[in-house]
LUMSE-196466 format. One record per residue (C-alpha): residue number from 1; x, y, z; residue in one letter. Coordinates in nm, 3 decimals, decimal comma. Each point is the difference from the previous one (the first is absolute). Example, Ala and Ser with C-alpha at 12.3 -4.5 7.8 and 13.67 -1.06 7.14 Angstrom:
! LUMSE-196466
vextor num:1&x:1,230&y:-0,450&z:0,780&residu:A
vextor num:2&x:0,137&y:0,344&z:-0,066&residu:S
END
This chain:
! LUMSE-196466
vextor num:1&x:-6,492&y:4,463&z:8,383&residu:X
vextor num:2&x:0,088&y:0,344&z:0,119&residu:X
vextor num:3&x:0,166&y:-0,157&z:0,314&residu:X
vextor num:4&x:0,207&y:-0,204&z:-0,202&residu:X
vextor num:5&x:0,126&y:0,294&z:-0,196&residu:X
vextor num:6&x:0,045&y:0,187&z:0,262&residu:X
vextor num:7&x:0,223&y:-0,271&z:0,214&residu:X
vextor num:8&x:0,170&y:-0,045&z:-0,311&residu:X
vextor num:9&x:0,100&y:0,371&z:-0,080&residu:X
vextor num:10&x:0,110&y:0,022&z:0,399&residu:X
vextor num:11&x:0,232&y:-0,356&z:-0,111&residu:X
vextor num:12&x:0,159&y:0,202&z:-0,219&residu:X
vextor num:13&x:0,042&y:0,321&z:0,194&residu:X
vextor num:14&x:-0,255&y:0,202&z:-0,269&residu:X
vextor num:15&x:-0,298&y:0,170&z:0,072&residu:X
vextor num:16&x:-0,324&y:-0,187&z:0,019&residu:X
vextor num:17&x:-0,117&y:0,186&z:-0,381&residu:X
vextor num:18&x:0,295&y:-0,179&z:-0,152&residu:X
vextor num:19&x:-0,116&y:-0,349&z:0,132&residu:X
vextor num:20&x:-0,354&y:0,068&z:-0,154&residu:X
vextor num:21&x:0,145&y:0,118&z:-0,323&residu:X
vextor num:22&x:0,210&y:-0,310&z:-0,009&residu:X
vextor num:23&x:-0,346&y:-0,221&z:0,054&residu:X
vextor num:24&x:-0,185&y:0,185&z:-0,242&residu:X
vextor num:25&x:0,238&y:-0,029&z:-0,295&residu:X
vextor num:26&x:-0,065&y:-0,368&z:0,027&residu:X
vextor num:27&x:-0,379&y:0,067&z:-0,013&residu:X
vextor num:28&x:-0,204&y:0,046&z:-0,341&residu:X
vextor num:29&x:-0,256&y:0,195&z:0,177&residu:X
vextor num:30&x:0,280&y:0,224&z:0,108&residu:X
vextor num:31&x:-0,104&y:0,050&z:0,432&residu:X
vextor num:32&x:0,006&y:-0,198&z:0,274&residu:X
vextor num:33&x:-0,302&y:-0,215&z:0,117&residu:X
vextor num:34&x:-0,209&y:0,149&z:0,277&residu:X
vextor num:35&x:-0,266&y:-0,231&z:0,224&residu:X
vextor num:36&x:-0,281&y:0,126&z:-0,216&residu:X
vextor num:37&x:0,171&y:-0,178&z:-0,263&residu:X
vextor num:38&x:-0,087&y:-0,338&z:0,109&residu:X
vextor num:39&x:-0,290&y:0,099&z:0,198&residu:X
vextor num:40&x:-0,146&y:0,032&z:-0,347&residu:X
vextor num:41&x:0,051&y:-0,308&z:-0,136&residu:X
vextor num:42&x:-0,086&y:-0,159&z:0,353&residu:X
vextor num:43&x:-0,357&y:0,209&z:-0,057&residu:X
vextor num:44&x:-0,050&y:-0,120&z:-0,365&residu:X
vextor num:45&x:0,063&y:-0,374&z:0,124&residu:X
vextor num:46&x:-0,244&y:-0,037&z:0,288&residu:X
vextor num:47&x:-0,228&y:0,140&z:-0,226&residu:X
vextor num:48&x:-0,232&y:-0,109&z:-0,230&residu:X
vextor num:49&x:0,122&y:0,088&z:-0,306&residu:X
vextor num:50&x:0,294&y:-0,280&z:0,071&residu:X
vextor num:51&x:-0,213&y:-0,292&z:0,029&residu:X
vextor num:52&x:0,116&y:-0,183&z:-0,279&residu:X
vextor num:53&x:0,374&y:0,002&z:0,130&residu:X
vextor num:54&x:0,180&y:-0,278&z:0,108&residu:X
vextor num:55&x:0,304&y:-0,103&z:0,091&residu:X
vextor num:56&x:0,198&y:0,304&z:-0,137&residu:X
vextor num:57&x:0,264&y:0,204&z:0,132&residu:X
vextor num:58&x:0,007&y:0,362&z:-0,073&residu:X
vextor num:59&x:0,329&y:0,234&z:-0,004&residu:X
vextor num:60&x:-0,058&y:0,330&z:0,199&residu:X
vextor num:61&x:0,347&y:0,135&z:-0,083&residu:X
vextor num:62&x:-0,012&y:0,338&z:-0,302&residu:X
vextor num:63&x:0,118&y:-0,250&z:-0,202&residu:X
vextor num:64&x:0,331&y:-0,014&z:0,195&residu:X
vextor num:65&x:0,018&y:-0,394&z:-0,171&residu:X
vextor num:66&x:0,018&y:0,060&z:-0,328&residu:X
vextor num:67&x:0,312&y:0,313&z:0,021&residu:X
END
């Protein structure tokens, strides 16, 4: 995600901390993702305590769909 703020402040001949500020206004959780982010839920899925899931698809985005 940072990449793709960062190409798109250099786009627009800004900075790279105005092409995360113009990601993160769009986010509920208010930052950008980082690896650990999905590295979590990737965890919590090959674990056990997901055995009972099937078939689902699951959003790592800070809430980004619902702005």
């Amino acid at each position: 995600m940072k990449g793709l703020a960062e190409e798109l402040a250099e786009n627009a001949g800004k900075p790279a901390e105005w092409g995360w500020e113009q990601f993160t206004k769009d986010i509920s959780l208010g930052r950008l993702s980082e690896s650990e982010d999905v590295a979590k839920i990737i965890g919590f899925l090959a674990g056990p305590d997901s055995d009972y899931i099937t078939g689902q698809t699951i959003i790592v985005d800070g809430g980004m769909v619902f702005h």
